[in-house]
C-alpha positions, 0 to 999 in steps of 0.5 A: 500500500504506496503512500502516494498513488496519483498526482491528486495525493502528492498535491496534498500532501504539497498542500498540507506542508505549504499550510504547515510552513505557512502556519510556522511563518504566521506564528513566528510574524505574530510573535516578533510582531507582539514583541515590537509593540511591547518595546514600543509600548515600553519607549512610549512609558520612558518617553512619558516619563521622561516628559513628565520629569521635564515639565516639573523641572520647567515648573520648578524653574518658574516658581523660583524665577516668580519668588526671586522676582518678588525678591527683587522688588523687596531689594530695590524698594531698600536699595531706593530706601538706602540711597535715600538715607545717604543723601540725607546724610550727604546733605547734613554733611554739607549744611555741618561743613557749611555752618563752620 
């Protein structure tokens, strides 16, 4: 009893290795496939992060440039103060000279 008795089994079996091949290529395609979209979905993760990281030191950065410039105003307002006082003083200094 031959495995193969006409060219109708022979196209069968043909057949059934070329959907067997073809199987094992799909699986193998599926699977780097799946593997691809993990690492994607992996860097998408990093990349977020990364991100997120990026907008708090932004953040961070102008709350410190808004303090510093309320600072600023504070440390004009007594250098103005300052510079008042020492033009009085000049002045006395001037009207002391003067009177002797």
């Amino acid at each position: 009893m031959p495995l193969i008795n006409d060219s109708k089994d022979l196209l069968y079996i043909i057949i059934s290795i070329s959907v067997l091949v073809f199987t094992i290529f799909f699986c193998w395609a599926l699977y780097y496939l799946a593997r691809i979209l993990q690492q994607m979905f992996r860097i998408i993760k990093e990349t977020r992060e990364r991100l997120n990281k990026f907008d708090e030191l932004v953040k961070m950065i102008k709350e410190k440039i808004e303090h510093s410039a309320s600072y600023l105003l504070l440390i004009s307002a007594g250098v103005k103060k300052l510079v008042e006082i020492m033009k009085v003083r000049t002045e006395k200094k001037k009207m002391g000279k003067k009177a002797e």
